[in-house]
C-alpha distance (Angstrom), angle and dihedral (degrees) to the residues before:
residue distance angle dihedral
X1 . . .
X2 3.66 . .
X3 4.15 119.2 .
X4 3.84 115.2 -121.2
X5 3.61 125.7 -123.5
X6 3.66 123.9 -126.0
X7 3.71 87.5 -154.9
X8 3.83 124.6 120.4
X9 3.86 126.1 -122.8
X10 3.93 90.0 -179.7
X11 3.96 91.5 99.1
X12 3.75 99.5 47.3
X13 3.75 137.1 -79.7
X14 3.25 130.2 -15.1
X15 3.46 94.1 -131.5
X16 4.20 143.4 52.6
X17 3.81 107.4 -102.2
X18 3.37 116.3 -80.1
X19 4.05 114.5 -83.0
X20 3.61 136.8 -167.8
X21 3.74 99.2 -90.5
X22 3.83 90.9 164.5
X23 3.68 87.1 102.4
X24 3.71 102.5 55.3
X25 3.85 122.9 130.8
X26 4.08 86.7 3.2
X27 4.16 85.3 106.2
X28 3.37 107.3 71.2
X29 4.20 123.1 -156.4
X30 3.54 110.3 -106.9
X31 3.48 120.9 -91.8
X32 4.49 111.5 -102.2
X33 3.32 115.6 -97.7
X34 4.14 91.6 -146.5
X35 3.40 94.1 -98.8
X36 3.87 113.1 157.2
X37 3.81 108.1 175.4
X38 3.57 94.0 -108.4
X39 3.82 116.7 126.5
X40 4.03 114.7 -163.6
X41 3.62 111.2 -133.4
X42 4.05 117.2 -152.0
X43 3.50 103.6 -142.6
X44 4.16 103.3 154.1
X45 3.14 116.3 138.4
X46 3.98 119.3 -131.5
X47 3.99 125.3 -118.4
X48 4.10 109.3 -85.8
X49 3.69 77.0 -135.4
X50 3.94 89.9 -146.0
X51 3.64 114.5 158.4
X52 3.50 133.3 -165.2
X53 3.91 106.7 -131.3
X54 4.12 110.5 -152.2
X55 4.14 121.2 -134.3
X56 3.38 113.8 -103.3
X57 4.11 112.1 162.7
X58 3.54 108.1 121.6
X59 3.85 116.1 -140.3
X60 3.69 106.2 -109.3
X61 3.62 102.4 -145.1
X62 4.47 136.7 7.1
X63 3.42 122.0 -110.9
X64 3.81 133.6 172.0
X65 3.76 114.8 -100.5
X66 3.91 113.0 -101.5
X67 3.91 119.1 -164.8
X68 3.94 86.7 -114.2
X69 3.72 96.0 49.5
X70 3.75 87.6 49.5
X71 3.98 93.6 50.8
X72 4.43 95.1 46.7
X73 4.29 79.8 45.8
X74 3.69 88.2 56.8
X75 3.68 93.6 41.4
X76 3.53 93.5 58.6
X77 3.88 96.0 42.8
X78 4.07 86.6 55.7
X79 3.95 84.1 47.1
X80 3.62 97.8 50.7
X81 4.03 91.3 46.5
X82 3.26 91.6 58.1
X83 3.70 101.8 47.1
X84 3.95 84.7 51.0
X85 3.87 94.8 52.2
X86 4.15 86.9 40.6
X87 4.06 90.4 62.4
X88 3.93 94.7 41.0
X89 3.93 84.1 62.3
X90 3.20 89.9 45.1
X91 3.90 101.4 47.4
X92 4.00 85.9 37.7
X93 4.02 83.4 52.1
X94 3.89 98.5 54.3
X95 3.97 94.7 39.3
X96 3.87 88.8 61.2
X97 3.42 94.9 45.3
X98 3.53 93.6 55.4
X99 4.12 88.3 56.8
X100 3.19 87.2 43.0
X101 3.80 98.3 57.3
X102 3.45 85.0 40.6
X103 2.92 101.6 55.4
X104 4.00 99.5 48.2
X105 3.75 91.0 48.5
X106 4.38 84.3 57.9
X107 3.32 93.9 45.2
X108 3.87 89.8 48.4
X109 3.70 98.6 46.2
X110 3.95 84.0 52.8
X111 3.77 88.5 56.7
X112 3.85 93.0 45.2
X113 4.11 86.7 58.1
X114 3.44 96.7 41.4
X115 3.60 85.8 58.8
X116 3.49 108.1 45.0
X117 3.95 122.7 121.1
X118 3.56 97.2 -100.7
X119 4.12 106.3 64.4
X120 3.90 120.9 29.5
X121 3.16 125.5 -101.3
X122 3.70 161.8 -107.9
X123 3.94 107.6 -14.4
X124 3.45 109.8 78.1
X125 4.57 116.9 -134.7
X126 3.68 122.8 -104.2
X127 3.98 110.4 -71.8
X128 4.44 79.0 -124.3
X129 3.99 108.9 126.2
X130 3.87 91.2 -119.1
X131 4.00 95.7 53.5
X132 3.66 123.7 130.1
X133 3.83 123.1 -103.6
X134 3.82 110.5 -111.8
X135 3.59 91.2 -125.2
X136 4.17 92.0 45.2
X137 3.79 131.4 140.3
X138 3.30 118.5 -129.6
X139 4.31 130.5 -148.2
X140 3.61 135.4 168.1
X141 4.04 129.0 -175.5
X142 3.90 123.3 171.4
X143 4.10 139.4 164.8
X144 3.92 134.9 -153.7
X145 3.41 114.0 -94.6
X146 3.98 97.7 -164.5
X147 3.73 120.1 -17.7
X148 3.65 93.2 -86.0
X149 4.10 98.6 32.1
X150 3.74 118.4 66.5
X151 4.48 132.3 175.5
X152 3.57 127.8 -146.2
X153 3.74 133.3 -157.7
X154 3.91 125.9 -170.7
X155 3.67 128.1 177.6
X156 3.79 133.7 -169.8
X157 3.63 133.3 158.4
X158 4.46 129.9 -97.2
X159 3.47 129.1 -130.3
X160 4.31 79.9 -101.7
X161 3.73 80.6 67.5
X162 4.33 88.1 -123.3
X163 3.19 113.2 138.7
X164 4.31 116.0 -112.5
X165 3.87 139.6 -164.1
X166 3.69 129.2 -153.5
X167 4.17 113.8 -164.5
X168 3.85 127.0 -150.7
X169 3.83 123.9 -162.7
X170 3.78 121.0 -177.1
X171 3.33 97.1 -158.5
X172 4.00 88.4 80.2
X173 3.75 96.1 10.7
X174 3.82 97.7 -134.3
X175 3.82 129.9 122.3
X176 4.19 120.4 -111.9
X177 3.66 119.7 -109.9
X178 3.43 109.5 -98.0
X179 4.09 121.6 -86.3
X180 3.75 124.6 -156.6
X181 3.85 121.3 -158.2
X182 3.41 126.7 -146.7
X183 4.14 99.3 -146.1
X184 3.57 131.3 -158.7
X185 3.18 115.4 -123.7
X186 3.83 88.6 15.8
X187 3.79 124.4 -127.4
X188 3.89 124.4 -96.8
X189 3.50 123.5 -106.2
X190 3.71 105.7 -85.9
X191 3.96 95.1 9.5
X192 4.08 121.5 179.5
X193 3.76 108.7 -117.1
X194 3.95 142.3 -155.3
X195 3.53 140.0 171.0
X196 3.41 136.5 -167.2
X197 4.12 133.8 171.8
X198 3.72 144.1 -154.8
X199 3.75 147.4 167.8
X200 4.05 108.8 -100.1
X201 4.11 94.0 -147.0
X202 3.95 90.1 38.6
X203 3.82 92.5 54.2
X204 3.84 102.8 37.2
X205 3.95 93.5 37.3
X206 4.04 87.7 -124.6
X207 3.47 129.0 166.2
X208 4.01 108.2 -100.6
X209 3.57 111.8 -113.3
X210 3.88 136.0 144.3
X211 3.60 97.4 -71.0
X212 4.12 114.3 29.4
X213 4.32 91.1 47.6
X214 4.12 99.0 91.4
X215 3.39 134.9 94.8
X216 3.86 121.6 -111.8
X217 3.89 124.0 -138.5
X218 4.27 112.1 -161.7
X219 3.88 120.7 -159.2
X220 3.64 105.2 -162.5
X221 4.20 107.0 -158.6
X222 3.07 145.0 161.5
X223 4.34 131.7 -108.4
X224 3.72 123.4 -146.2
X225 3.94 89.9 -106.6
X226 4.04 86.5 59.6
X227 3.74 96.1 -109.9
X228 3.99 124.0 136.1
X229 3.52 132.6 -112.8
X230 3.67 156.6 161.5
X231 3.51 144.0 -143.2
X232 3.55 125.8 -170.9
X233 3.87 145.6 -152.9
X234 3.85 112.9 -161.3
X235 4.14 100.7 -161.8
X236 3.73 110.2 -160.3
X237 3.76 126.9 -160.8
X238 3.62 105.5 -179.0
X239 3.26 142.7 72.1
X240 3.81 78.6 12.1
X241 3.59 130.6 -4.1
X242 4.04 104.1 -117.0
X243 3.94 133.0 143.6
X244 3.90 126.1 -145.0
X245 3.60 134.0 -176.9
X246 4.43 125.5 -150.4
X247 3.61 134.0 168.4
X248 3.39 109.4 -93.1
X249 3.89 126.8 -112.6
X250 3.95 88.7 -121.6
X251 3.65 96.3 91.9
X252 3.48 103.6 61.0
X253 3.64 88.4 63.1
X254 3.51 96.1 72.4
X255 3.37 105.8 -142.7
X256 3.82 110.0 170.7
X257 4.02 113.7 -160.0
X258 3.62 134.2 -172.3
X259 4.34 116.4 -78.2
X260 3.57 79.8 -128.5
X261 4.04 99.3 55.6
X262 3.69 125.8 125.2
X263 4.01 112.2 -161.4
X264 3.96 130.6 -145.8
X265 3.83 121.2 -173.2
X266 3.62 135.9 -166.6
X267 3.91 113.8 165.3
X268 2.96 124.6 -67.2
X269 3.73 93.2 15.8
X270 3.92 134.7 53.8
X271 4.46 113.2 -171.9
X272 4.25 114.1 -148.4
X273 3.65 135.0 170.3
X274 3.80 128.5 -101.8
X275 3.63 116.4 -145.2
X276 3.74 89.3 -100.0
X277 4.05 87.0 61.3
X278 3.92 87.6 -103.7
X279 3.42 117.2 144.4
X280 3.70 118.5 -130.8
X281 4.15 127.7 -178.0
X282 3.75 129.8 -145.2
X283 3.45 112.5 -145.6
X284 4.04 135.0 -164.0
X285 3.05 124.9 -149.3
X286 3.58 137.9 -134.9
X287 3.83 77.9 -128.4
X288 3.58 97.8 63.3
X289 3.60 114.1 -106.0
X290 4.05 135.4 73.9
X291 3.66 127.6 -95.8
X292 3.92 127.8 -158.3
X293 4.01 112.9 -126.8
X294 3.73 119.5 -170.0
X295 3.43 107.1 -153.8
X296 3.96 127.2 -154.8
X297 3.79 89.1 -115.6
X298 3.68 133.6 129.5
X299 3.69 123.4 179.3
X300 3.82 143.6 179.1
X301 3.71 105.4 -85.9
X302 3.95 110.9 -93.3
X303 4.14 85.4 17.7
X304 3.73 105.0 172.6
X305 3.83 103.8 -126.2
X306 3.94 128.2 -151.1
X307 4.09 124.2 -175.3
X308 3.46 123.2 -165.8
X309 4.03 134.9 169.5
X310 3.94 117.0 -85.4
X311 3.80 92.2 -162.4
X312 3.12 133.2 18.1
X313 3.59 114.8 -115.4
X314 3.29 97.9 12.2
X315 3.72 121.0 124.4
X316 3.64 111.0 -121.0
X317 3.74 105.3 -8.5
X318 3.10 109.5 144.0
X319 4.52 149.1 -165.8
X320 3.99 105.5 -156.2
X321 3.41 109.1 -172.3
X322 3.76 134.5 -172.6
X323 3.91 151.3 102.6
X324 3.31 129.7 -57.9
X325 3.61 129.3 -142.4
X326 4.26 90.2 -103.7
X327 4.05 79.3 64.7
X328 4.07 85.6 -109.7
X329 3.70 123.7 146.3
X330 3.48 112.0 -106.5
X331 3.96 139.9 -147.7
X332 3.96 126.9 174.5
X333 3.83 129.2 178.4
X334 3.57 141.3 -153.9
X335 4.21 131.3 -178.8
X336 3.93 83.4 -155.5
X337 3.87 150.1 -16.4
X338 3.86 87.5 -90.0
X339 3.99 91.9 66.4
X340 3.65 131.7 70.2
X341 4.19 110.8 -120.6
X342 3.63 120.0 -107.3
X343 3.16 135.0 -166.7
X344 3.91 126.8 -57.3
X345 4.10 96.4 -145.8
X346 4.08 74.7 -95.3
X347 3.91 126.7 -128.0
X348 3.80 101.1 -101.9
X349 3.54 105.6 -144.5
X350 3.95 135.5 107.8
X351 3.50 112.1 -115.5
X352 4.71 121.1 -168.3
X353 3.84 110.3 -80.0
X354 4.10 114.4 -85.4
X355 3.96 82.6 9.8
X356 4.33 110.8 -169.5
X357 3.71 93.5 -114.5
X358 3.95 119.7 -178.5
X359 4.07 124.6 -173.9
X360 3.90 135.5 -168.8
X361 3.62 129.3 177.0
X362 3.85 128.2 -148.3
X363 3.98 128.3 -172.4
X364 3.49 115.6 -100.7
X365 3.92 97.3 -145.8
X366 3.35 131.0 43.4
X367 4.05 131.1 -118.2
X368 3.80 83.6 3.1
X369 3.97 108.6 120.2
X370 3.80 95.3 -154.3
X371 3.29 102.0 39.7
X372 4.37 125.0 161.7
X373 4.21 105.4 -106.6
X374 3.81 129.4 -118.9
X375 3.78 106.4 -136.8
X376 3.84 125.0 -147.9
X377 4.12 122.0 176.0
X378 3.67 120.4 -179.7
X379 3.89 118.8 -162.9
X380 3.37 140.2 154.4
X381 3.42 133.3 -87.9
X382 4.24 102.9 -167.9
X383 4.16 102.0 -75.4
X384 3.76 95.7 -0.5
X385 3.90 141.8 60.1
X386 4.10 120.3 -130.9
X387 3.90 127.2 -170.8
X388 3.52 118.9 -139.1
X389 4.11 108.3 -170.0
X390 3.87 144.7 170.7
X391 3.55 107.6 -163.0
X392 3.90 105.7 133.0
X393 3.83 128.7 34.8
X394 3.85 99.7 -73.5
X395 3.24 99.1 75.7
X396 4.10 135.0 -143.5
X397 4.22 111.5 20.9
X398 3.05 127.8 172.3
X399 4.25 130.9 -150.4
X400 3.77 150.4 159.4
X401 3.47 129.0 -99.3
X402 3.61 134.7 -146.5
X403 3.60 123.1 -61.1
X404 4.15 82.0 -139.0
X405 3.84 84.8 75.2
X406 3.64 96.1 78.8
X407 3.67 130.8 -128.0
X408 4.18 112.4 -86.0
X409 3.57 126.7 -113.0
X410 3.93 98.2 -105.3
X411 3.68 108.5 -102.3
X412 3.92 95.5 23.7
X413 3.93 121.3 143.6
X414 3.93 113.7 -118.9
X415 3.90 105.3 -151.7
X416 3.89 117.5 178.8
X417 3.91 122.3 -158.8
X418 4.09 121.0 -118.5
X419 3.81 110.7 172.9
X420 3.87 114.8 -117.2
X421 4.37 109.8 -102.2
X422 3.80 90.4 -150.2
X423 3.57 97.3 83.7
X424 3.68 139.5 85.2
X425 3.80 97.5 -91.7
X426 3.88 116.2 45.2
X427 3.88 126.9 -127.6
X428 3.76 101.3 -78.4
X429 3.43 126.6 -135.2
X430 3.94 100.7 -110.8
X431 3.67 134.8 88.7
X432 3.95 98.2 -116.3
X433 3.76 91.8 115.6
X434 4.04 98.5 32.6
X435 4.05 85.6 113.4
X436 3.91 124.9 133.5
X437 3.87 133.4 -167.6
X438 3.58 137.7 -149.8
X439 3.57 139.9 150.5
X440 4.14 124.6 -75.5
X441 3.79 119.1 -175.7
X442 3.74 84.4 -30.3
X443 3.80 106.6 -44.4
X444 3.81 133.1 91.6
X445 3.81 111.5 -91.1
X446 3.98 112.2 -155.7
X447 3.67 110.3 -160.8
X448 4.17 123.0 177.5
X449 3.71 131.1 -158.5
X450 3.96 122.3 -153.8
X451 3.88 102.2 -162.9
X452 3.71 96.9 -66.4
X453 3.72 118.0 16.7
X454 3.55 134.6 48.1
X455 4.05 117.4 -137.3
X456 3.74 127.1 -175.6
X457 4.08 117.5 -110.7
X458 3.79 100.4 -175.1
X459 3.76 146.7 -111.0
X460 4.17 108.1 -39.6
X461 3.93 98.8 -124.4
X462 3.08 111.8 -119.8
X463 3.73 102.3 176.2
């Protein structure tokens, strides 16, 4: 017997238009040049090239010692000594000055890098195995159990540059040991990330059995040629309870996005960047394969990018958010994947360049399967974290939050949680997964908001 779907058709398909997918995995990634991300630094120093120049005058003529000619000869020995010993300090003097200033000027280039937008900063991670990289992405997908019992996954990359996941289960409130995936192709130092989940008999409609009744967890990377991929861990609970990891189908698709990207995922969709600071969608179908979408979005290069459902149980809608190239906080919506997004009566406000920007969604009404979304995105603002929300009927506002949320590493991610809709139990109507994360003198800060405050969790362990 098949399962049903609680998913609406009203709205359009539930899939992208068909494409020509006859060409998929026939353009291969370009083969690695060898490149390591090491950079040699020439920092010999040249010869002093001081030489010692022998006496040579020959005394023109012998005469008999006197007791004065003795004294002047001594005289000018003493004077020549001390001219000698003056220009080795002086020689010793300038060589160590030049280490010196060089150096400083390493040392200071170091802390210029270190610095720069793109990795956080300043506090160095735990010297644990399993720590995150400094300059790490971070993503996090989860789905409701039961209505009362939820799981979370987060991911992020170690200083080994392999790609790891954490788990949380609320039924015993404790944090997974850490799991470390060996990815093919692997990820690029300092790849974006995204995840995203589902149940595999809830989204195809198949008939449970043994082997199609798990639920899937997608890590969308990355590789050092710029191509995006996937790997995924299918966790299933019964007959047994077991947990396997594949390369994902993603790869062979060949989609090729900008070295500057950021992703966002929410199943069955993950946003990038082109290298025009387009953003483009891949799509999955219910038929089993990935389409390309181009969508009619422009955004500031190196926009962070957060998707979110529109609807709930609608296939495909979609809230893309992100930042336009006039710096301007940006929101786009979609009923399905058959529809171009318009515009979300947008939050008018200017917001940092390449601003961390996370975004979760939560049903307005509920018991009501396709229920209208309250949307919340956190992102940083320098030092300090500001909501910007539309969960009533006047639209966009903006607010502080509490000082007891920290300030970000500069250049962290901020990824927010929205439970997956294609499993068994719907996104509920509570706030018991509204949590983001983001980096905090080089650990991942959870933080949780109930409705109307935000409140500090703690550091996910990640020892």
């Amino acid at each position: 017997m098949l399962m049903g779907s609680r998913f609406s058709e009203a709205t359009g398909p539930e899939v992208l238009p068909e494409v020509d997918s006859s060409g998929n995995g026939t353009a291969a990634p370009e083969l690695l040049r060898g490149y390591d991300g090491l950079e040699v630094v020439a920092d010999d120093l040249p010869g002093s090239g001081v030489k010692t120049k022998a006496e040579n005058e020959a005394v023109p003529a012998i005469e008999l010692p006197t007791p004065q000619k003795n004294a002047r000869r001594r005289r000018i020995i003493w004077v020549a000594v001390a001219v000698v010993a003056l220009v080795v300090v002086i020689v010793a003097a300038v060589v160590g000055g030049v280490v010196g200033s060089r150096h400083h000027h390493n040392s200071a280039a170091s802390s210029r890098s270190s610095s720069a937008p793109s990795s956080p900063s300043s506090t160095p991670s735990s010297s644990s195995p399993n720590s995150i990289a400094r300059n790490s992405s971070i993503a996090v997908t989860g789905w409701w159990e039961t209505t009362s019992q939820y799981n979370i996954r987060l991911f992020y990359q170690g200083n080994d540059g392999q790609l790891r996941m954490t788990g949380y289960s609320s039924s015993d409130d404790k944090w997974s040991t850490v799991a470390t995936y060996q990815t093919d192709p692997p990820p690029r130092m300092g790849s974006p990330l995204a995840a995203s989940c589902y149940n595999s008999t809830f989204y195809f409609k198949d008939e449970v059995n043994s082997t199609s009744n798990y639920t899937q967890i997608d890590i969308y990377y990355q590789g050092k040629e710029g191509f995006l991929n996937n790997w995924a861990i299918q966790e299933e609970v019964a007959p047994v309870r077991k947990t396997t990891d594949t390369k994902g189908t993603l790869s062979a698709r060949a989609l090729r996005a900008g070295m500057n990207t950021r992703l966002a995922a929410h199943w069955p969709s993950v946003i990038f960047q082109n290298g025009v600071n387009g953003i483009e969608e891949a799509y999955y179908s219910i038929r089993r394969y990935w389409g390309h979408n181009v969508l009619n979005l422009s955004a500031v290069n190196h926009s962070a990018l957060a998707e979110v459902p529109w609807w709930g149980s609608r296939t495909g809608s979609a809230n893309f958010i992100y930042q336009r190239g006039d710096q301007k906080l940006y929101a786009e919506w979609r009923q399905n994947a058959s529809v171009d997004a318009a515009p979300d009566a947008p939050p008018d406000i200017s917001i940092p360049p390449q601003a961390a920007i996370g975004a979760f969604a939560i049903p307005k009404t509920a018991g009501v399967i396709h229920s209208l979304m309250n949307f919340y995105i956190l992102w940083q603002n320098d030092t300090v974290l500001q909501m910007t929300k539309n969960d009533d009927n006047n639209g966009w506002q903006t607010s502080s939050t509490p000082d007891t949320l920290g300030s970000p590493d500069e250049g962290t991610d901020i990824t927010c949680l929205t439970a997956t809709d294609y499993v068994w139990t719907p996104i509920q109507s509570k706030y018991d997964m509204a949590r983001c994360y983001y980096m905090v003198d080089g650990k991942v800060r959870e933080v949780k908001y109930d409705g109307s405050t935000w409140s500090v969790v703690g550091y996910v362990p990640l020892d």
